[in-house]
C-alpha positions as CSV (number, residue, x, y, z in Angstrom):
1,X,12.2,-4.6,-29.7
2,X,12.6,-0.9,-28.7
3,X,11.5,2.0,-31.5
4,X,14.6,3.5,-33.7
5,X,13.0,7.1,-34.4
6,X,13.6,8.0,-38.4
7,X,15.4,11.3,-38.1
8,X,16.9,11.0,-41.9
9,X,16.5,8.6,-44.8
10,X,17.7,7.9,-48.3
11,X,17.6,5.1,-51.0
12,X,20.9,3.4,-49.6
13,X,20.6,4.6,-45.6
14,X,18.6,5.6,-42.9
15,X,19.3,7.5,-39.8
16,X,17.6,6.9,-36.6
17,X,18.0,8.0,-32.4
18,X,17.5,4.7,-30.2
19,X,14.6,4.5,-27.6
20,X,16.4,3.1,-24.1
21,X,17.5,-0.1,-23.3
22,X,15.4,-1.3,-19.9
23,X,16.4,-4.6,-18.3
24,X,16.5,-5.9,-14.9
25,X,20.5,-5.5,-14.8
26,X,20.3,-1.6,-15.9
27,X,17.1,-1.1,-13.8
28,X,20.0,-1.8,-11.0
29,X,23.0,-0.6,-12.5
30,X,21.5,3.1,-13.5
31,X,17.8,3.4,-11.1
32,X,15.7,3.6,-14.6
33,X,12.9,2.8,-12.4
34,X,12.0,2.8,-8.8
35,X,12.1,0.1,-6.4
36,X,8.3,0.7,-5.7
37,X,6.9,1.2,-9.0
38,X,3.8,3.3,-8.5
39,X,2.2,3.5,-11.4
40,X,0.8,0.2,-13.1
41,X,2.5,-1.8,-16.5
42,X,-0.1,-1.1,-19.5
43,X,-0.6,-3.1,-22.2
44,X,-3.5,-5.1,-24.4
45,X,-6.3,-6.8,-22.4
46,X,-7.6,-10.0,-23.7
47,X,-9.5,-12.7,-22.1
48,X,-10.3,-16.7,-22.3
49,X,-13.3,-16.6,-24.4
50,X,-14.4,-14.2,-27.6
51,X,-15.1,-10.4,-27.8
52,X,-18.1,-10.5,-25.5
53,X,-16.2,-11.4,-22.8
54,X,-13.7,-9.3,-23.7
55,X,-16.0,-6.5,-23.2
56,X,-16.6,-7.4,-19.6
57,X,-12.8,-7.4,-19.1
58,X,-12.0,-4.1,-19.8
59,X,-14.1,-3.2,-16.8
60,X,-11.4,-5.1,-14.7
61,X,-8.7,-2.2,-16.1
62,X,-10.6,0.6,-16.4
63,X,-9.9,2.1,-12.9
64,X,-13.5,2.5,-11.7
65,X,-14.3,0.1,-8.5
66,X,-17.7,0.0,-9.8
67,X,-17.1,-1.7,-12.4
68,X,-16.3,-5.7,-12.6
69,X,-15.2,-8.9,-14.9
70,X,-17.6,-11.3,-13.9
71,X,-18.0,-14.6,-15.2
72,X,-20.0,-17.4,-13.1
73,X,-18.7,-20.4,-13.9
74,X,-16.9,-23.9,-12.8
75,X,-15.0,-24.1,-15.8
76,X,-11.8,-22.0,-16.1
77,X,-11.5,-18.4,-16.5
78,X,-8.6,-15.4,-16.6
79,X,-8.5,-11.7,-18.0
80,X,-4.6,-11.1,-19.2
81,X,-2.2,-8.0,-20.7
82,X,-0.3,-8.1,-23.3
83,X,2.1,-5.6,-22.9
84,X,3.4,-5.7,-26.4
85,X,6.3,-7.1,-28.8
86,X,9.4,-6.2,-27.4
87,X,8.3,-5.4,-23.8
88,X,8.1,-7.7,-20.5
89,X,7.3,-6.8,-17.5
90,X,9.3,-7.8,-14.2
91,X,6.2,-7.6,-11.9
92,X,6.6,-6.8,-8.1
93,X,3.1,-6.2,-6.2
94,X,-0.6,-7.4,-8.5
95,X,-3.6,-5.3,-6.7
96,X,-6.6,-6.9,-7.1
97,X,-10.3,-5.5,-5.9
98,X,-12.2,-8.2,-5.7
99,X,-16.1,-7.8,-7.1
100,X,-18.2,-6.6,-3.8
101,X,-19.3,-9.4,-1.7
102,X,-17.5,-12.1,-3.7
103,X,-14.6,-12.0,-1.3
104,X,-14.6,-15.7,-0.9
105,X,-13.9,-16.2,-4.8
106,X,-10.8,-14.6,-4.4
107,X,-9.7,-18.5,-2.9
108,X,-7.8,-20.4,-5.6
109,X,-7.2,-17.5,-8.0
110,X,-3.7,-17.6,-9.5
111,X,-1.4,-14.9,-10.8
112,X,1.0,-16.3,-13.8
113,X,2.6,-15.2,-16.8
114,X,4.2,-15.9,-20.3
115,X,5.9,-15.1,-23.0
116,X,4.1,-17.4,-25.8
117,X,0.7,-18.1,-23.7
118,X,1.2,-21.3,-24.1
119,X,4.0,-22.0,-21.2
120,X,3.2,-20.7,-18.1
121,X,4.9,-19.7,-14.9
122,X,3.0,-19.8,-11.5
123,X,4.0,-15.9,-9.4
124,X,1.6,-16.1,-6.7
125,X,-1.7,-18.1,-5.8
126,X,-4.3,-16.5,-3.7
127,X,-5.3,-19.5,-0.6
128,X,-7.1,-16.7,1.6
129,X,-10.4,-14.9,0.8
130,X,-9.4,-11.1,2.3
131,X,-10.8,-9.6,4.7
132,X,-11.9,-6.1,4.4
133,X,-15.0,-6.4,1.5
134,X,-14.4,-3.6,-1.2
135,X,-10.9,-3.0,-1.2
136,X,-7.8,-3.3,-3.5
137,X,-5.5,-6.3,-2.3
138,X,-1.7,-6.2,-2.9
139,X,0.0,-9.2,-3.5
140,X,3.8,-9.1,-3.3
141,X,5.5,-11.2,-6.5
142,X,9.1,-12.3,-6.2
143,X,10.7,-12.6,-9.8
144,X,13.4,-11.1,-11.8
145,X,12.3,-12.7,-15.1
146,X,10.2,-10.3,-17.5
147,X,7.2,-10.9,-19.2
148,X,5.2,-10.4,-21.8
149,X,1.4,-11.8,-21.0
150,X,0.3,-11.2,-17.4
151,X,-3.1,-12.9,-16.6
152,X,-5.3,-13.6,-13.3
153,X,-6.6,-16.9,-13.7
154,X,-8.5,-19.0,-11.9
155,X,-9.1,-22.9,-12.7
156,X,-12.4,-24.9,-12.8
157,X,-13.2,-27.4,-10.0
158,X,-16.5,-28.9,-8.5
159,X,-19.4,-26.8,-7.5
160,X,-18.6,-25.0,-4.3
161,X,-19.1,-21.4,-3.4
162,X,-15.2,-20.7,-4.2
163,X,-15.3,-22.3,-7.4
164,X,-18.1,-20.0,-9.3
165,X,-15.5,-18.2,-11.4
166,X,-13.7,-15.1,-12.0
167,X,-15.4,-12.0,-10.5
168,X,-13.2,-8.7,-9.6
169,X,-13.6,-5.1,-10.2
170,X,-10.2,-4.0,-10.6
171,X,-6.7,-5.8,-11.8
172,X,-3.5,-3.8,-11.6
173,X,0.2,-5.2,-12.0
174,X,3.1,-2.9,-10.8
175,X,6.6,-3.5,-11.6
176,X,9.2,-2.7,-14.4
177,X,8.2,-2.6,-18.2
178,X,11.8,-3.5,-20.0
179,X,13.3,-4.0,-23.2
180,X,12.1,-7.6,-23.9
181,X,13.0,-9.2,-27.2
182,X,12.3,-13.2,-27.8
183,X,14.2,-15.0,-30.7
184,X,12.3,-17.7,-32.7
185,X,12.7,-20.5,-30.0
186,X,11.5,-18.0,-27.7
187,X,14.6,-17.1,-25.6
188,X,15.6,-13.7,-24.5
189,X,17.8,-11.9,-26.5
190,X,21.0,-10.1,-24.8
191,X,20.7,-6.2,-25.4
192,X,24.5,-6.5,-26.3
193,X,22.8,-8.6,-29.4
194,X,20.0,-6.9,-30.5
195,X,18.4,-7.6,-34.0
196,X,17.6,-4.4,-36.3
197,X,14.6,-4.9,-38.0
198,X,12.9,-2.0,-40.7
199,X,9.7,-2.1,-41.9
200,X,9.2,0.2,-45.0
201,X,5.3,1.0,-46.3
202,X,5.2,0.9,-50.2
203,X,3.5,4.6,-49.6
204,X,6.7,5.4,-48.6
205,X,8.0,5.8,-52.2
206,X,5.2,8.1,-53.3
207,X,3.7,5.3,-56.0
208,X,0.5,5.0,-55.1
209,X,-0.8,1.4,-56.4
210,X,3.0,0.0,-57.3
211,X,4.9,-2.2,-55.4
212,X,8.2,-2.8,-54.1
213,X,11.1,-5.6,-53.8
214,X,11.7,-7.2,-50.3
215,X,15.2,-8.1,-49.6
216,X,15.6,-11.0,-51.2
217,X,13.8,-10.1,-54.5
218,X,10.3,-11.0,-54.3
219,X,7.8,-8.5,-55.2
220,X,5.2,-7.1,-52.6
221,X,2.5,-4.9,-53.9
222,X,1.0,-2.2,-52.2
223,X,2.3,-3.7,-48.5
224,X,5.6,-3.3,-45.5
225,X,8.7,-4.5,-46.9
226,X,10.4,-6.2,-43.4
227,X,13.9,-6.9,-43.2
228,X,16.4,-7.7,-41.1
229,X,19.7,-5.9,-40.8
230,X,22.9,-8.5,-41.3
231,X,24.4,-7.1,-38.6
232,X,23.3,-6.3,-34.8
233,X,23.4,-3.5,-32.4
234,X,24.8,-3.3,-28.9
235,X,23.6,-1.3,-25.8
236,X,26.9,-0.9,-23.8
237,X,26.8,0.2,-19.5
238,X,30.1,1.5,-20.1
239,X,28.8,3.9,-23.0
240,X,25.9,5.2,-21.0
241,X,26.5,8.6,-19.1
242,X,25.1,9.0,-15.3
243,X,23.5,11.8,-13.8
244,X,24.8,11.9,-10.3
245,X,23.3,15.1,-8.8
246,X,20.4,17.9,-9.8
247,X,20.7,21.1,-8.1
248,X,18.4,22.6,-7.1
249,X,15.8,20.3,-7.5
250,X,13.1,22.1,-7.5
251,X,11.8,25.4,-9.1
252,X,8.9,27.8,-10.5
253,X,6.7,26.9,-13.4
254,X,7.3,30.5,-14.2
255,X,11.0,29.4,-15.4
256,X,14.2,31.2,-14.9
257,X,15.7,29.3,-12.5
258,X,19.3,28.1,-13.1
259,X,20.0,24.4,-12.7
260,X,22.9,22.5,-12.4
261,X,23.1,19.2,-13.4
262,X,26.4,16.7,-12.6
263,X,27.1,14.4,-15.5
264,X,29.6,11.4,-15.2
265,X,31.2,9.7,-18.4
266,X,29.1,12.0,-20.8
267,X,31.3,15.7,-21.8
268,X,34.9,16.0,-23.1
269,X,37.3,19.2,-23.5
270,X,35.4,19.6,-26.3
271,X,32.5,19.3,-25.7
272,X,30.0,22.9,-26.1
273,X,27.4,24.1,-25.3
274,X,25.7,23.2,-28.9
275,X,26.5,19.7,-28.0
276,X,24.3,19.3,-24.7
277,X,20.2,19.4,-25.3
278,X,18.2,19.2,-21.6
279,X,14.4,19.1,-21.1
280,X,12.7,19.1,-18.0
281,X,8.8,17.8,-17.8
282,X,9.8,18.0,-21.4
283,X,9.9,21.7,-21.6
284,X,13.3,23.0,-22.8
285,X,16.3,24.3,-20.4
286,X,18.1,26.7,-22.0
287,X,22.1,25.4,-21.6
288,X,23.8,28.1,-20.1
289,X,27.9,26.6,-20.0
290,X,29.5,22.9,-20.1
291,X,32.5,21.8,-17.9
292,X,34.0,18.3,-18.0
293,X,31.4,17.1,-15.3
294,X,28.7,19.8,-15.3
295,X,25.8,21.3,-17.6
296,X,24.1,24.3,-16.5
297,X,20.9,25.7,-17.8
298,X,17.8,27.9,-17.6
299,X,14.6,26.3,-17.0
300,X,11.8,27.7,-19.1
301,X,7.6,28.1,-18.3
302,X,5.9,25.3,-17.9
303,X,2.7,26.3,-18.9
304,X,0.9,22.7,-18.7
305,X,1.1,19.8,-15.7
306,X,2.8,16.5,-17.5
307,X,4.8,13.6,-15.2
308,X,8.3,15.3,-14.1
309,X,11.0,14.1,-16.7
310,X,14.9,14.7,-16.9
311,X,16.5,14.1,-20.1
312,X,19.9,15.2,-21.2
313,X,21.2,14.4,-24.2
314,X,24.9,14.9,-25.7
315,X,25.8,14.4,-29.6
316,X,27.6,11.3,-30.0
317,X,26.7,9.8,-26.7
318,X,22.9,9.9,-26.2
319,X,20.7,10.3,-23.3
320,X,22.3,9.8,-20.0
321,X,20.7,7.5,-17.2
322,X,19.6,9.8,-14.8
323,X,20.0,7.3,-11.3
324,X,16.8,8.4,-10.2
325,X,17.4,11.8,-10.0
326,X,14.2,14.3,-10.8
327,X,13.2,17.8,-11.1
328,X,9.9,19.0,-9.8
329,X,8.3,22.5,-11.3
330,X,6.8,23.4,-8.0
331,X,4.3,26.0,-7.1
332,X,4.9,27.3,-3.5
333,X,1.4,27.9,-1.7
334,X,2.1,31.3,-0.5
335,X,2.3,32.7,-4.0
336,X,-0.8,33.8,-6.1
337,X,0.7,32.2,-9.8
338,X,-0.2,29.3,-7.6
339,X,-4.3,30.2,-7.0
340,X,-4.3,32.3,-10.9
341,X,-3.7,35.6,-9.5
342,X,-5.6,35.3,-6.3
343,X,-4.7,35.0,-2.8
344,X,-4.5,31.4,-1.4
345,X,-7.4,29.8,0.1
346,X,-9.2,31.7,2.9
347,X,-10.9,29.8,6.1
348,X,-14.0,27.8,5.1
349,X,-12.3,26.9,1.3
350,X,-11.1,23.6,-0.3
351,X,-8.3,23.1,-2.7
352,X,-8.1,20.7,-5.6
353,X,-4.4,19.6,-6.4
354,X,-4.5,18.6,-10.1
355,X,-2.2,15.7,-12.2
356,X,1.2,16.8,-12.4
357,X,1.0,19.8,-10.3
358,X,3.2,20.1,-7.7
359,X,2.8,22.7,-4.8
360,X,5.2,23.4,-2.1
361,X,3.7,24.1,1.3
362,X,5.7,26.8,2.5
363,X,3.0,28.4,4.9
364,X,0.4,27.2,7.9
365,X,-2.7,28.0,6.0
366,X,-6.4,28.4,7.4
367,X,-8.6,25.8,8.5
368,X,-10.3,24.5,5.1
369,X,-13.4,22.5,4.1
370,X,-11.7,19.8,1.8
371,X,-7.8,19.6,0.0
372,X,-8.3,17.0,-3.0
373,X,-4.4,16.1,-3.7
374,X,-4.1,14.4,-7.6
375,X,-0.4,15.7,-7.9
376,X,2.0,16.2,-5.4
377,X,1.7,18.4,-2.0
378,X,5.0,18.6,-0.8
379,X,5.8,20.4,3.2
380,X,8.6,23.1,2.9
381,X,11.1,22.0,5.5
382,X,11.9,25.5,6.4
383,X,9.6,25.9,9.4
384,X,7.3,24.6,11.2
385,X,4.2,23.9,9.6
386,X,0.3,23.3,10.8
387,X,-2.3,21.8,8.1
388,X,-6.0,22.2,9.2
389,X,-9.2,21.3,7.2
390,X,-12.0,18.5,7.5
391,X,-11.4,16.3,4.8
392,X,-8.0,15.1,3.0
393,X,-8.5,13.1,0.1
394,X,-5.2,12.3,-2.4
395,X,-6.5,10.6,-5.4
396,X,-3.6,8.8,-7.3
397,X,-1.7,12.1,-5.6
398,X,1.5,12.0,-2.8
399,X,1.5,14.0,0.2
400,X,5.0,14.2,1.0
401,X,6.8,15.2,4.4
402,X,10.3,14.6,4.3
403,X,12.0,12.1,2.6
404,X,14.2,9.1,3.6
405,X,17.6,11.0,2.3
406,X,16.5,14.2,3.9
407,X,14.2,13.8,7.0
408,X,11.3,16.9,7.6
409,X,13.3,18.5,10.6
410,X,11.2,21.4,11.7
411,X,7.4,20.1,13.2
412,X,4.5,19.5,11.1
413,X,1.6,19.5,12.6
414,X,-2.0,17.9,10.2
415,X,-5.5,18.3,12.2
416,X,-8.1,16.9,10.8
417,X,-11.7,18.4,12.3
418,X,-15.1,17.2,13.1
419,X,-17.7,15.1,15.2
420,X,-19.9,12.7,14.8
421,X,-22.7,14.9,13.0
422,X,-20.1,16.1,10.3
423,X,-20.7,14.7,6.9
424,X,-18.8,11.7,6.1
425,X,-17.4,10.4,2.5
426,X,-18.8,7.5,1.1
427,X,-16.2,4.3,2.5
428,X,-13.9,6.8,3.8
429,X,-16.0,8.9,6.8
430,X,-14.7,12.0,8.4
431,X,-12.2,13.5,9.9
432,X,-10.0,11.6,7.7
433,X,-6.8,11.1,5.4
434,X,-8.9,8.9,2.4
435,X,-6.3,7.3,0.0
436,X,-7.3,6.1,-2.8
437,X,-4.3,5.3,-5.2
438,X,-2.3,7.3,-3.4
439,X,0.8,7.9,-1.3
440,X,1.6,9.3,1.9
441,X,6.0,9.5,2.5
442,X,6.6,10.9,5.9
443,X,10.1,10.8,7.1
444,X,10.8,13.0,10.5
445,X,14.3,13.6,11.9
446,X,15.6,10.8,14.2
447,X,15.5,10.8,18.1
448,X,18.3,9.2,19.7
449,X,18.0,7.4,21.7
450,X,14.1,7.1,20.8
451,X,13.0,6.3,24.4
452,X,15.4,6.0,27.3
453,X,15.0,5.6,31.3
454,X,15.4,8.0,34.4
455,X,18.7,8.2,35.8
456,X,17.7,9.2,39.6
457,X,13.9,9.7,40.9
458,X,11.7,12.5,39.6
459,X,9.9,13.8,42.7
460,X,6.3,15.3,42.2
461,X,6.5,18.5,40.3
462,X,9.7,18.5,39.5
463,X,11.0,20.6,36.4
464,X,14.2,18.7,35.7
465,X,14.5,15.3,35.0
466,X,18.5,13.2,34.8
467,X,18.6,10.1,31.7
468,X,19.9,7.4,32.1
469,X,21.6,7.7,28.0
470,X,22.9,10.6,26.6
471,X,20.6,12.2,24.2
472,X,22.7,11.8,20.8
473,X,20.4,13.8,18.3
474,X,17.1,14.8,17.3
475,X,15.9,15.7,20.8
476,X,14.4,19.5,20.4
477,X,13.0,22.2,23.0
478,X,9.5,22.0,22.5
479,X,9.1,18.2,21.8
480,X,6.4,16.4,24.0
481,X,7.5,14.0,25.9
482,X,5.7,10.6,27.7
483,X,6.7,9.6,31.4
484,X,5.1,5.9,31.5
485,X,3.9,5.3,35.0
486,X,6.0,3.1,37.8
487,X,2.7,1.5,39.0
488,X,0.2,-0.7,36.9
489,X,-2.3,2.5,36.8
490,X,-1.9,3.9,33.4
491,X,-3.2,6.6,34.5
492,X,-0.7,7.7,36.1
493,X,1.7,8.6,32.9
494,X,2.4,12.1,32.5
495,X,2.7,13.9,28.8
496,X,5.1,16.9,29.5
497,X,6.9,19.7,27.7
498,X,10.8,19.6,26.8
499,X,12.1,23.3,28.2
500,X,15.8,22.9,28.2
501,X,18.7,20.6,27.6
502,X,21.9,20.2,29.6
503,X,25.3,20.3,28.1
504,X,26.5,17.3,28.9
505,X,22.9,15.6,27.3
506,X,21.7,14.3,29.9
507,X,19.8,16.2,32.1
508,X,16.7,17.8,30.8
509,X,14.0,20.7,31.8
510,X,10.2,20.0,31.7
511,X,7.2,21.7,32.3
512,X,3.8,20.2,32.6
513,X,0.9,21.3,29.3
C-alpha cells in the first residue's frame, strides 16, 4: 500500500525509490515512531448519515473548541477517519472534548474501529461523564492491531438525558499510522509479501483521445490501466541500516556546523562520499567523508521552520531507520539571528515561539509580559537559569528542561508574576503555565537518597546537621532543604540552606534563608 516514487520509465520497465515500511514489529525493532505519539493520525472524515451531516463533522477535526458535531438524537450516531488504502492506524490515547455542557452525553459513547466498516472491534467505551466541563479527555487504548476506519460512536437507546446523541467539539486519535495492506478476504498482508500494483493514465502516452491495452488485452479508452506485478516485493529488518548516534544534535539555522552521524549495517570499503545523500529538516548536509561506520557532513541554512527530519540515504541500500535519533536547528536566545538582527527581548516584552522553531535558552532573560511557545523552547543545561514573565502559554509547543537520558543538572528557576487584579486568560487565569496541545518534559538530576533522617539531634541554631544515609548523588551546595517538625505543629518545619558537604557524605552545613 506504500507509494513507489517514478524516478525512470520506459515501454518495457519502470524505476521507482520505495516509501518505508511502518508496522508494529518495526515501530519496535527500529523506534520509527515514539512511544507517545504527539501529533494525531489524519485521514478522511465521514459520518452515519449524508453530506449535511458530514458538514457538521468536520467541526469535530478542525481543531477549534468552538466548534462541535452535534446531532440530538436516540437513534445511533458516529463521526469516523478513514485514514486511507494502505494505512492503519495502531491507536494508543483518543482525546475527546466533549460539546460545552453536554458532559453527561459523553456516558455510553464508544471508541471502535475497522478495516471494512462492516466488522467492528470494541477499543474503549466511555461509562463516566468527566468531570472538568470544556476540556479535552484522553482515553488510553490498548491494541497492537492497525486500522483503517477509526469512529466515535455512540448507540440509540430510550429517552434519557444520556441518550440524546453525539455532541463533541473535538475528536483526536494518537497513535502509529503503518503500512497497512488488506488482501481480498480482508487479511493483512506480510510486508515480506507485498503486492506491486501500477496504475498507468492513458495521458501518459501523449495520445490525447486513444486508448490503451490492460494486461490481459482488453482495451480501455481514455482511463488508468491497473495491473498487478507477477511477482512480490520484500521489506527485509536485516537489509535496513540503523542510525545509532547524531553528534551534535543540535546546531544554527545559519548552517556550517559539522555533524557526525553513526551508521550500523549501511557503508562498505567502498563505499564514497557520492554514495551517501543526508538532509536535515529536509535541507541538504553537505557529506564531508564516509568510514565503515560513520558519515560526516556540513549542515546548510535553514531558511524556513518545517518538523525536524533525519534522512540518510546510501545507493543500493536505501534510507536507514534512524532509532529515534533527531537533529534540532536551534536558535540560541542570546543571539540576535534569533530576534532578526535585534537584541533579545527587553523587560516589559513578550515573545512568540513559532511552528518549527526551536530556540535554546542559553541566558536568564528579563521579566516579560507574555512567551507564546508553538515550537520548541528548550533550557541550555550549561548554567543556571531563571525565566520570569506573567503569562506562559505553549500552544501545540514543548517546553523542554532536561530530558530523561540527560537530566537538566544546573537549577532552573520559572516565576510566574501577578495578583489578583492582573488580567487573566480566558479558561486559563494568570500567573499561569496555560497548555493547550502542548508539552511540558522536565527531567532534573536525581537526589539520593531523596529524603533521609537525622543521625544525632539538631540543637536550635545549629549550622551542621549528621544523616542518617550517606548522600550518594545529586545533593548540591545551594539546594534548599526541608526539616519536617518532631511535634504535630507544622509550623514548626524549617526550610534551610545547604552550605557544605562532609567528605565522608554524611554530615552537612546549613544556614537558615
Amino acid at each position: 500500500g506504500a507509494a513507489c516514487i517514478v524516478e525512470t520509465a520506459s515501454y518495457s520497465q519502470l524505476v521507482c525509490r520505495t516509501g518505508s515500511a511502518v508496522t508494529p514489529s518495526t515501530i519496535a525493532a527500529f523506534q520509527l515512531a515514539p512511544v507517545n505519539e504527539e501529533e494525531p493520525l489524519v485521514g478522511t472524515v465521514y459520518v452515519y448519515k449524508n453530506d449535511y451531516e458530514l458538514s457538521w463533522a468536520k467541526m469535530a477535526f478542525d481543531g477549534d473548541g468552538g466548534t462541535s458535531f452535534q446531532v440530538t438524537t436516540l437513534d445511533e450516531c458516529y463521526v469516523g477517519m478513514d485514514l486511507g488504502e494502505g494505512v492503519g492506524g495502531v491507536v494508543r490515547r483518543v482525546k475527546i472534548w466533549p460539546t460545552a455542557n453536554l458532559n453527561s452525553r459523553m456516558v455510553g459513547v464508544t471508541i471502535r474501529a475497522s478495516n471494512d466498516r462492516v466488522n467492528y472491534v470494541d477499543l474503549y467505551t466511555i461509562t463516566a461523564q468527566p468531570t472538568l466541563p470544556g476540556f479535552l479527555v484522553s482515553y488510553e487504548i490498548s491494541t497492537a492491531t492497525p486500522y483503517r476506519y477509526l469512529e466515535v460512536y455512540k448507540i440509540g437507546g430510550e429517552y434519557s438525558e444520556e441518550n440524546m446523541g453525539c455532541h463533541w467539539a473535538e475528536i483526536e486519535f494518537f497513535g502509529s499510522a503503518v503500512t497497512h495492506y488488506l488482501d481480498a478476504s480482508d487479511q493483512v498482508v506480510s510486508i515480506t509479501s507485498c503486492p506491486v500494483k501500477v496504475s498507468v493514465p492513458t495521458a501518459a502516452f501523449n495520445l490525447p483521445g486513444v486508448g490503451a491495452n490492460d494486461r490481459n488485452g482488453q482495451w480501455v479508452p481514455d482511463a488508468t490501466v491497473n495491473t498487478t506485478a507477477a511477482s512480490t516485493y520484500a521489506y527485509s529488518d536485516a537489509l535496513t541500516p540503523t542510525v545509532t548516534s547524531i553528534a551534535p544534535a543540535t546546531g544554527t539555522t545559519g548552517g556550517g556546523t559539522l555533524v557526525t552521524i553513526t551508521v550500523t549495517g549501511g557503508f562498505t570499503d567502498s563505499t564514497t562520499t557520492a554514495d551517501v545523500t543526508v538532509t536535515l529538516d529536509n535541507v541538504a548536509c553537505a557529506v564531508q567523508s564516509v568510514s565503515a561506520t560513520q558519515v560526516s557532513c556540513l549542515t546548510g541554512a535553514r531558511l524556513t521552520f518545517v518538523p525536524p527530519s533525519v534522512e540518510v540515504t546510501i545507493a543500493g541500500k536505501g534510507m536507514a531507520a534512524t532509532m529515534g535519533h533527531t537533529w534540532l536547528y536551534t536558535d540560541r536566545w542570546s543571539a540576535i539571528t534569533t530576534w532578526g538582527g535585534n537584541p533579545p527581548p527587553g523587560e516589559g516584552e513578550s515573545v512568540v515561539i513559532p511552528f518549527g522553531q526551536h530556540v535554546l535558552l542559553d541566558m536568564s532573560p528579563p521579566l516579560l509580559q507574555i512567551i507564546i511557545v508553538e515550537g520548541t523552547l528548550m533550557f541550555e543545561d550549561e548554567q543556571d537559569i531563571k525565566l520570569e514573565a506573567y503569562y506562559i502559554m505553549l500552544r501545540n509547543g514543548t517546553l523542554t528542561v532536561g530530558t530523561e537520558t540527560n537530566p537538566f543538572t544546573h537549577q532552573a528557576n520559572i516565576t510566574l508574576h501577578g495578583n489578583k487584579w492582573t488580567p487573566e486568560l480566558p479558561m486559563y487565569g494568570n500567573k499561569v503555565i496555560a497548555v493547550r496541545f502542548g508539552t511540558i518534559d522536565m527531567h532534573g538530576a536525581v537526589a539520593e537518597p531523596t529524603w533521609t533522617r537525622l543521625a544525632a539531634t539538631a540543637n536550635v541554631g545549629a549550622l551542621q546537621l549528621e544523616l542518617a544515609d550517606q548522600i550518594v548523588s545529586g545533593w548540591r551546595v545551594g539546594d534548599r532543604l526541608f526539616v519536617a517538625s518532631s511535634e504535630v505543629d507544622m509550623n514548626e518545619a524549617e526550610e534551610l540552606i545547604l552550605t557544605s558537604i562532609s567528605s565522608d557524605n554524611r554530615t552537612i552545613g546549613v544556614t537558615t534563608l
